[in-house]
N, C-alpha and C positions, 0 to 999 in steps of 0.2 A: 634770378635777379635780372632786373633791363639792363639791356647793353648801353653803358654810358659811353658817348664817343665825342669827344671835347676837340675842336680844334685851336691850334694854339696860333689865338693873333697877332700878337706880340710880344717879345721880353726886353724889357729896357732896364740894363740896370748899369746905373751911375752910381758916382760916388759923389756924396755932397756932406761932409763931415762926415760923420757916423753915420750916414742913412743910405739906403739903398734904393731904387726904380723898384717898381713893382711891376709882378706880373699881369701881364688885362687880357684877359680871354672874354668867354661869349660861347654859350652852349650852340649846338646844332639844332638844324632843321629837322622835321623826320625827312624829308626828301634825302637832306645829306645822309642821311642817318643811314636810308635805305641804300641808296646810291654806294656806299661805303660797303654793306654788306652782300652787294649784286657785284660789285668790282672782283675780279680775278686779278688778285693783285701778284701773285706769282707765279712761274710753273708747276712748283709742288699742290699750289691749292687748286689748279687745275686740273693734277692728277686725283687730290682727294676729293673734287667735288665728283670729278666723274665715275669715281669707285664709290661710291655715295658713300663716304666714308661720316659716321656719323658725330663728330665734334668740328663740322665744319663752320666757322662764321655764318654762312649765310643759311645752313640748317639751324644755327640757336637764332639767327634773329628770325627766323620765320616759325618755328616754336614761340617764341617769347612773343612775337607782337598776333600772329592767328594760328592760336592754339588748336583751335578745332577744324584747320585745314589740312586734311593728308598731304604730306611733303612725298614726292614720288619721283625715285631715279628719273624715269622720263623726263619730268619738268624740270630736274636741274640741269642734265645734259643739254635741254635745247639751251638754258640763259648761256650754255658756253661757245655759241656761234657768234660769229660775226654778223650784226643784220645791216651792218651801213655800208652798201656799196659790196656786197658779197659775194664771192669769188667761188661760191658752190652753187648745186643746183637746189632746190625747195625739195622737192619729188627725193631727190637720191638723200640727202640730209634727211628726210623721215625716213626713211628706208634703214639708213645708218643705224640711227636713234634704238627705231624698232628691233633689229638684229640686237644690237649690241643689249637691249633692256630683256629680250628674249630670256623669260627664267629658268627656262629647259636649259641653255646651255649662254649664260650671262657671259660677256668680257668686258676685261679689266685689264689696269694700265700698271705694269712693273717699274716700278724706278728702277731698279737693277737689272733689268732685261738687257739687252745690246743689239735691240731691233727700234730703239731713237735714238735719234741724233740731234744735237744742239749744232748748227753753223752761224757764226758769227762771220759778219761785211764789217771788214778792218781796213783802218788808213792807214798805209805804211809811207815811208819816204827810200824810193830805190835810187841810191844814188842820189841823192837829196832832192828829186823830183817826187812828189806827192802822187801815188798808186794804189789804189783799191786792191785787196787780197781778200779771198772769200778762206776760212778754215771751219776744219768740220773734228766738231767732239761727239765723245762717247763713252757712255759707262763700264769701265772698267772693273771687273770684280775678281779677284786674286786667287784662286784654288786653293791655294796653300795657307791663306790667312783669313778668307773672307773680305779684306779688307776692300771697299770700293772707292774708284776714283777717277776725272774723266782724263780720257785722253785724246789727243791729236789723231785724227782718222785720216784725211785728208785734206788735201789745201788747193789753192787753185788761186796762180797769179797768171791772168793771160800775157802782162805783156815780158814773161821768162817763156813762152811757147815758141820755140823755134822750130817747133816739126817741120811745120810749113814751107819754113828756109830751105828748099833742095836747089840745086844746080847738077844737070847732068854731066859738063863740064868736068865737074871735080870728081875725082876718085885716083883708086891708086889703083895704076896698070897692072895686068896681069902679068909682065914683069918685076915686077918691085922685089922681088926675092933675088934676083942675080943681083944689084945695088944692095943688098942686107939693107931692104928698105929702109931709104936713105928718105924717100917722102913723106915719111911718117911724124916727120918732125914738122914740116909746111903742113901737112893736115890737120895735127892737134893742135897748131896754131891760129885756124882760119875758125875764130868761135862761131861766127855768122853760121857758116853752112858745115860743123864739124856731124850731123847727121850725115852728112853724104857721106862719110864715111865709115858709117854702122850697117851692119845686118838688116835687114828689110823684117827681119824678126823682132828685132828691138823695140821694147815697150817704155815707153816715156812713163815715168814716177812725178804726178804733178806737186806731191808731196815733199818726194826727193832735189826737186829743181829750186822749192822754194826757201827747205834747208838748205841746202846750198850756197843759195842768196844771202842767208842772213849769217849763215859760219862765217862766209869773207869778207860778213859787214855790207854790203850791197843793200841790204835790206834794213830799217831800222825801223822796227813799232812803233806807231806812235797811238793808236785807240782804236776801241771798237765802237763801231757806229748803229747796228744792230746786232740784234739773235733773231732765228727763227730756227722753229723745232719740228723735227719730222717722225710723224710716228710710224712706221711700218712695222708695230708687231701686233698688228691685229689681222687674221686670218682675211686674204680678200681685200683688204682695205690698208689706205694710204692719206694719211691728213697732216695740214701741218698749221701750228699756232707760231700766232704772233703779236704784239703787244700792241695794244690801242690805247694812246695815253690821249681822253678827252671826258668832259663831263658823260654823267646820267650812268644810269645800269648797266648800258654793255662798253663797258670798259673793259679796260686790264689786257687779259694774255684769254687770245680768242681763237678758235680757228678761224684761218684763214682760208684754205681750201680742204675740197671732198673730194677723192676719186675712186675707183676700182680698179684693184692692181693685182694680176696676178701673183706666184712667187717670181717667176722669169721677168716681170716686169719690173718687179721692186729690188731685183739682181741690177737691172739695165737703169734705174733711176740710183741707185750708191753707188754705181760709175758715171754717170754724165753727168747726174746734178749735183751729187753728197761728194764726187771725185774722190771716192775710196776705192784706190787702184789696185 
């Protein structure tokens, strides 16, 4: 049967004795029509389009309206780029396409994998000053129950980064032990520069700092302002989507970038950029 797709133009409903407003719509364009079924309107259908996964929206509308056109992995993987203002190369994006469509040895996208990550750019209020906080999710799946579910990887508030605060100044003499380190108290008190008093081996938790923050209330959520997804479980390769909300076809949840990553690479991009410590 043809994909009906109704937009709904208005609902007015009053009370005027007994009677009610009626509903007034207005069928679609096929533009709309198409435009609707080219949009990537979630992450999931942008994992089912690219496993060419065969009950997809825009596979039955393109059965239903050219039947006699072969629909081919290739040609739905490219409508999943971004072409306005794109952040990849032409050349390595076929190249991509080509590998991944490869029959000999085809890939395909896990939702339950734990090689993507979803980061969401959130507004928090620190100390009731307004601060951007970057945090990083990821699919969690249970051993013991199967059950999955995402969780908190890492986070990244720069302005709780105190590393950089050193003073040579400070430190507790190599006497401090005859006093039964009695400076120990002035040191855990100087929060600015309480690094100068750690091990040169100490690893900062950008995760741990920003728990922290919000255990003692320092911190308070207040929205997220985007997501963007990063895929590194595909052998060589590193991409990441992200949502385009405007008219026509390439809409929705697109990739945004292409690159090649070894595995040490994409080790050194979930500590700098994903800040999973």
């Amino acid at each position: 049967m043809k994909m009906r797709l109704v937009f709904l133009l208005a609902v007015v409903l009053c009370f005027q004795g007994n009677s009610f407003g009626q509903v007034v719509s207005a069928p679609i364009s096929k533009q709309q029509e198409s435009d609707f079924a080219f949009e990537v309107k979630t992450i999931d259908e942008f994992i089912e389009r690219f496993n060419n996964d065969q009950y997809t929206l825009i596979r039955q509308y393109l059965e239903t309206n050219f039947p006699k056109k072969p629909i081919s992995r290739f040609d739905l993987i490219r409508t999943l780029f971004n072409y306005q203002e794109p952040l990849w190369d032409k050349e390595l994006a076929a190249q991509f396409v080509k590998t991944v469509c490869d029959t000999t040895q085809e890939k395909f996208l896990d939702f339950y994998s734990d090689t993507w990550y979803a980061q969401a750019e959130c507004l928090v209020k620190y100390k009731g000053v307004p601060k951007k906080v970057t945090i990083t999710l990821q699919v969690f799946v249970s051993d013991r129950t199967g059950a999955a579910k995402w969780v908190v990887v890492g986070a990244r508030a720069p302005f709780l980064d105190f590393s950089k605060r050193l003073d040579s100044k400070k430190f507790l003499n190599p006497i401090s032990h005859a006093t039964d380190f009695i400076g120990l108290k002035k040191a855990m008190e100087d929060k600015m520069f309480v690094r100068n008093y750690l091990t040169e081996k100490f690893k900062e938790s950008h995760l741990n700092k920003y728990l922290a923050a919000v255990s003692t209330g320092d911190i308070v959520f207040q929205q997220i302002n985007n997501v963007t997804y990063h895929f590194l479980s595909l052998d060589n390769w590193l991409f990441t989507v992200k949502e385009y909300i405007r008219p026509g076809r390439n809409s929705g949840w697109l990739i945004q970038s292409l690159s090649k990553r070894t595995n040490a690479e994409k080790e050194d991009y979930k500590k700098n950029i994903l800040f999973c410590d």
